[in-house]
LUMTOR-762120 format. One record per residue (C-alpha): residue number from 1; x, y negated, z. Coordinates in pm, whole numbers, plus 50000, padded with zeros to 5 digits. Layout:
ATOM    n     px     py     pz
ATOM  NUM      X      Y      Z
...
//
This chain:
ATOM    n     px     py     pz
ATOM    1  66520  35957  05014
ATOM    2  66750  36092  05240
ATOM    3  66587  36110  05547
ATOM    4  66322  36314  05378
ATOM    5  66604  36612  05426
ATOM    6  66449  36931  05292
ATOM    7  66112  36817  05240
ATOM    8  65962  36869  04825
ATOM    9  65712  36957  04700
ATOM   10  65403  36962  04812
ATOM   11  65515  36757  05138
ATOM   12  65338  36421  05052
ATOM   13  65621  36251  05205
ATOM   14  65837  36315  04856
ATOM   15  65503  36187  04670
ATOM   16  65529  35868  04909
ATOM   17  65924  35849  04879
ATOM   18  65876  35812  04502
ATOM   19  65594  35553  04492
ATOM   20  65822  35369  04722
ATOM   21  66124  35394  04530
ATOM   22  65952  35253  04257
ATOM   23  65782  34967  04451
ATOM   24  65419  35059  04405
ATOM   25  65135  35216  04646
ATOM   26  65053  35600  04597
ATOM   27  64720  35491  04521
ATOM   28  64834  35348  04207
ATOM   29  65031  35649  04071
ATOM   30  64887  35932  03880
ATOM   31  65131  36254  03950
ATOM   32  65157  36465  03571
ATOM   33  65214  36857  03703
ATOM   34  65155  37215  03591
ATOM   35  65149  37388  03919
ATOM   36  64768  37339  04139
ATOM   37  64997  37425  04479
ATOM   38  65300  37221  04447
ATOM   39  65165  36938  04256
ATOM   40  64808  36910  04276
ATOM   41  64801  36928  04623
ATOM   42  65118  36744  04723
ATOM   43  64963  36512  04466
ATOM   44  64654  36463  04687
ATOM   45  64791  36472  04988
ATOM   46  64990  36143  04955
ATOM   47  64666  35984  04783
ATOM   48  64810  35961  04403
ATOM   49  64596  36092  04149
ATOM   50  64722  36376  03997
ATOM   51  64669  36503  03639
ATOM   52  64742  36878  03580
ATOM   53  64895  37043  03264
ATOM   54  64700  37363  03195
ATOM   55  64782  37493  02902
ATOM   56  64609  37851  02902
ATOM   57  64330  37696  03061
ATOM   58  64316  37868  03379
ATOM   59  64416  37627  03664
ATOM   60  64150  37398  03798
ATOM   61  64149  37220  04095
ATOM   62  63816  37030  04218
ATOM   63  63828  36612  04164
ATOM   64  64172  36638  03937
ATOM   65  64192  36568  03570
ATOM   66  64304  36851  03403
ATOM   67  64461  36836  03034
ATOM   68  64543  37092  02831
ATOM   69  64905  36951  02686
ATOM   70  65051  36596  02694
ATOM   71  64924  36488  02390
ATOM   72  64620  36440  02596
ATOM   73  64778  36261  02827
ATOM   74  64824  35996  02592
ATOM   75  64487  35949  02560
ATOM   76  64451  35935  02923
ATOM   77  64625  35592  02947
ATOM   78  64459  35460  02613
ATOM   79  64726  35512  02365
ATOM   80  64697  35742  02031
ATOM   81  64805  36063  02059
ATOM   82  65147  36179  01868
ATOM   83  64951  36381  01604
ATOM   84  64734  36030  01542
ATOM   85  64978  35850  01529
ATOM   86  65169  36048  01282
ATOM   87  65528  36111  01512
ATOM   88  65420  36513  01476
//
């Protein structure tokens, strides 16, 4: 990660350093964000798939998933959300 120097977000290369990091391809990660410019795009750029958090429903981005909180998120990957599940 250090010879990324300055770069963040959106550079992809951060996106990529990540994935890396954690062993897997970009392709395989999904990116969870709240801002279209900095992660949407960045998102994109290195090939991940990213899921927005809009919460006042305003942000929309073509071709990315866009939830409204991260309850919905859970639902995303298949599991029940908090509220189902009774943890709220």
């Amino acid at each position: 990660m250090r010879r990324l120097g300055r770069a963040g977000k959106p550079d992809p290369r951060i996106f990529e350093a990540a994935a890396q990091r954690l062993g897997v391809d970009p392709r395989a990660c999904w990116h969870v964000g709240d801002q279209i410019q900095s992660d949407g795009v960045g998102a994109v750029a290195a090939r991940m798939s990213p899921i927005m958090i809009d919460r006042q429903g305003r942000q929309r981005l073509d071709g990315v998933t866009t939830i409204a909180g991260l309850d919905e998120l859970l639902q995303l990957v298949g599991l029940p959300s908090a509220a189902a599940s009774g943890a709220l």
